[in-house]
Each structure stands twice: as structure tokens, then as C-alpha cells.
Residue, then its C-alpha position, 0 to 999 in steps of 0.5 A: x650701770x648707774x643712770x643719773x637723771x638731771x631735770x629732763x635729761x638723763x646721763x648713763x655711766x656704764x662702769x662695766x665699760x671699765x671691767x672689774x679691773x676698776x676694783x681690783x687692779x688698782x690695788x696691785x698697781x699700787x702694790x707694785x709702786x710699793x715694791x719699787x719704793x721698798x727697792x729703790x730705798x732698801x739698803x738706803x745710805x743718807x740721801x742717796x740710795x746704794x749702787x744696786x738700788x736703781x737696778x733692784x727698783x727698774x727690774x721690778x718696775x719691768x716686772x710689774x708692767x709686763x704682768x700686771x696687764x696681762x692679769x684679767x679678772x672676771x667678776x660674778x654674772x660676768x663674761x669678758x670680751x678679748x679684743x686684740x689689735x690684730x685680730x679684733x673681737x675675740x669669739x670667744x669669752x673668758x668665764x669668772x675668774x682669773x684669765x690672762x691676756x697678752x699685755x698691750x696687745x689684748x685688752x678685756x671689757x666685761x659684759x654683764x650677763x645677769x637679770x637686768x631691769x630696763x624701766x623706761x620712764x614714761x610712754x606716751x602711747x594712744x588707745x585704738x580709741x585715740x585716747x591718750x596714756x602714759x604707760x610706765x614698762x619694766x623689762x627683766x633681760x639678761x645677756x646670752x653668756x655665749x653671745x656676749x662677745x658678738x653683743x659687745x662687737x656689733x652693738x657695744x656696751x651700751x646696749x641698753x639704751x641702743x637696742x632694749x630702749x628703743x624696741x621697748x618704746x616702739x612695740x608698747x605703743x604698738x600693742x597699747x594701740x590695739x587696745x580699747x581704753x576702757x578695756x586697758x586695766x582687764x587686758x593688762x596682762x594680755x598686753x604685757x604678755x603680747x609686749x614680751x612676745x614681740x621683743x624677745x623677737x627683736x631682740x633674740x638675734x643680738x643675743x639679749x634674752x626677755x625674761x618677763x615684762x610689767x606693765x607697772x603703772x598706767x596713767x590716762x587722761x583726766x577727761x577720759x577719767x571722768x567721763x569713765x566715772x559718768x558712765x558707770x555711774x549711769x550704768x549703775x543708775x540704768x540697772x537700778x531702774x531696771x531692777x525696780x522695774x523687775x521688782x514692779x512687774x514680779x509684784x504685778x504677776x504675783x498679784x495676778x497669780x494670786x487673784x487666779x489662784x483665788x478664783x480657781x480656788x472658788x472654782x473648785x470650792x463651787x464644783x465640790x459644792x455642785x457634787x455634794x449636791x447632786x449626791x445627796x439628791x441622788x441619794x433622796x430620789x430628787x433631782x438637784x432643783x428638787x433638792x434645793x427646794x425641798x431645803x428651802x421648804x425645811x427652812x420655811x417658818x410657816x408665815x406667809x407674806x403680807x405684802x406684794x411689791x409689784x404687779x401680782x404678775x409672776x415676777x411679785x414680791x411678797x413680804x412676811x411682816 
């Protein structure tokens, strides 16, 4: 099959349409001409060939078009479809190799039953968000062998572009439009996969086998684009606030653990205090006011103060010189 694209339009010639008789046949036809001639001219006398040279030529011009459309030759990947004038479409197809048919009364046409690939150019399809994009889909497929002649009876040789195009274009933009624009590139596979699902459903009846789908490329609109970039980008600039944020309260909590910390700290240090204290006390037959002032005593110098500040009441101050 061979797809000529002109402009806008696009123009398929299927060569299948035309059997593997189109390579090979016309070499013998072309054999059977030289025959003719090497018949007609064997024996030749001037310009004029001998008595028997019509007979000899005529003979194997009958020989020639009575066997040589009876020869079919099936290709590689190939299944041919029988059709006859009495009966119409044969059920059954001739496997590769050479087959004979009965000459114009039976006719083959050869279906391919190899991996082909259907690419569909471009889909228009709108996101479950209404956004609009242009998805690019590959389909492998290959005709079921023994269904090959049913697929050639009720659809034709152009199946292509009768059944696979069509059930292509319809369930992409069904599955795309089930999908969230911004989810598209995480759900591609998903999507390809639902695609796959749903036309080997399709197409499973006329015989015509989905071997995997891809979704090759995905184009969508430029405003949608940009608007995705904005977002992220804002994202991105909410998260860093929002690290910053963390970063400032995880410092003010380590301060205050901090500052805990050091007044627990002294806590421990002022109770430590407080029992070494008491112990010693103890240990001297003083209570722990005794103690302290026996300390201050051993401190004393021995001078006295010199000068009251205040009333000479009990909360006076005296100063030593």
C-alpha cells in the first residue's frame, strides 16, 4: 500500500489490490510472447515464414492462454482470496506459494496478513477540561490469516481506511476526552492502553488483529501551555515560601529549646547547689541559714563600717572605708 500525500489530500494505491501477479506474471507473459515469436520465425524462408509456422505459433499462443491465468502465486505474509463467477468469494485462502485457479472463470486478489502500521496523521480531540489537542496515534494490526477472505468479501481491500481509520479517529478522541489536560503526559500509557482495548473490540469481528497502540506525539494549545508554565512556576514559588517558612519556625523552636534548655540547666546547677549545701550543713550541726552565715563570717576582714546610709532603723546600710 503506498499513501501519496498532496497538500491537504491524501491518495492511497493499494498494489495488493493487484496480487504478486503484478511481479511475477508479466515475465511469463512475456516469455509466452517469445515463444510465439521464436515459433512463428523458426524455419523462416525470406519474408514469408514456412507452412507450419502459423500452426506452431497459434498452438502455443492457446497454450499460453489457457495456463498462464490459471498459475497464482502467493507471496510472503500473504493469503489469496478465490473469487468465482459462480460462486462468489471462496471460504477458503490459498497459503504462499504457487496455487492454480480455473482460468477466467476464478480470479485471486492477495491480502496481506503481515504487521501493518496505521498512523492517522493528526486527531483533533478536547480534554474532559475542553482543552484542545492534537494527538499524533500509530496502530500495529495484522489480518487474521483465516479470515482473510471474509475481511476481502465484506469489506474490500481497503480496509484501512474503511474500518481501522475510522474506529481510530472515533475511540482516541473518546478516551482523550475522559482525561484532565494536565494529567495527559502521566496518563499516556493509560490512554494508549484504553485505545487498544476498544479497538481490538471493534475490530475483532472483521477479522483485523490490534497488536499495540502509541500514542506518538501530543500537541496542545499554546495558552494552555503557558498558562501550565505559570502554574508550576507559582508552585514552585508557594513551596519555597513555604520552605522558608519551616526553615524560620524550626530556627525559633531551636532557640526556645535552646533557651529551655539553659534554664533547665541552671535548675539543676541551683538544686545541686542547694544539696551540697544542705550536706555540708549537716555534716557541721548547722542548719543551711547557719552555714551560710558562718561562711560569710570566715569572709569577714574584721573592719567594721563607717558610714550609715539610711535610717539607723534595720533596713540601714553601713559602709566600711
Amino acid at each position: 500500500m503506498i499513501r501519496v500525500v498532496t497538500g491537504k489530500e491524501t491518495y492511497v494505491i493499494n498494489l495488493d489490490a493487484f496480487g504478486f501477479e503484478v511481479l511475477i506474471q508479466p515475465a511469463l507473459y512475456v516469455f509466452a510472447l517469445i515463444a510465439v515469436l521464436y515459433a512463428l520465425l523458426k524455419g523462416k524462408k525470406g519474408w514469408r515464414p514456412e507452412s507450419g509456422a502459423w500452426r506452431r505459433a497459434g498452438l502455443t499462443l492457446l497454450v499460453a492462454a489457457v495456463i498462464l491465468p490459471a498459475i497464482v502465486i502467493t507471496p510472503p505474509g500473504h493469503r489469496a482470496a478465490i473469487f468465482t463467477l459462480t460462486a462468489g468469494v471462496s471460504d477458503t485462502e490459498r497459503n504462499e506459494g504457487l496455487s492454480f485457479v480455473i482460468p477466467y472463470a476464478q480470479t485471486a486478489r492477495m491480502v496481506n496478513v503481515r504487521t501493518q502500521v496505521y498512523r492517522n496523521g493528526e486527531v483533533f480531540a478536547q480534554s474532559s477540561d475542553l482543552q484542545e489537542i492534537t494527538v499524533h496515534v500509530a496502530v500495529n494490526y495484522h489480518v487474521e490469516p483465516d479470515q482473510a477472505a471474509e475481511l476481502y468479501q465484506t469489506i474490500g481491500l481497503g480496509y484501512e481506511d474503511t474500518i481501522v481509520g475510522p474506529a481510530v479517529l472515533q475511540l482516541t478522541k473518546q478516551e482523550v476526552g475522559l482525561v484532565l489536560a494536565v494529567d495527559f503526559a502521566q496518563n499516556r500509557e493509560p490512554l494508549a492502553r484504553a485505545v487498544e482495548i476498544a479497538l481490538t473490540a471493534q475490530l475483532v469481528p472483521y477479522g483485523v488483529v490490534v497488536e499495540f497502540v502509541n500514542i506518538e506525539d501530543a500537541v496542545f494549545d499554546p495558552d494552555f501551555i503557558r498558562a501550565v508554565k505559570n502554574k508550576v512556576i507559582a508552585d514552585e514559588e508557594a513551596a519555597r515560601e513555604q520552605r522558608l517558612i519551616a526553615a524560620e519556625r524550626a530556627k525559633k523552636a531551636q532557640t526556645i529549646l535552646r533557651a529551655e534548655g539553659e534554664e533547665q540547666r541552671r535548675l539543676i546547677e541551683a538544686r545541686g547547689e542547694r544539696q551540697a549545701i544542705d550536706e555540708i550543713a549537716a555534716a557541721l550541726g548547722f542548719t543551711a541559714d547557719e552555714y551560710l552565715e558562718w561562711l560569710l563570717i570566715g569572709q569577714w576582714s574584721g573592719n567594721l563600717p563607717t558610714t550609715l546610709i539610711g535610717d539607723a532603723g534595720e533596713f540601714g546600710v553601713l559602709l566600711t572605708p
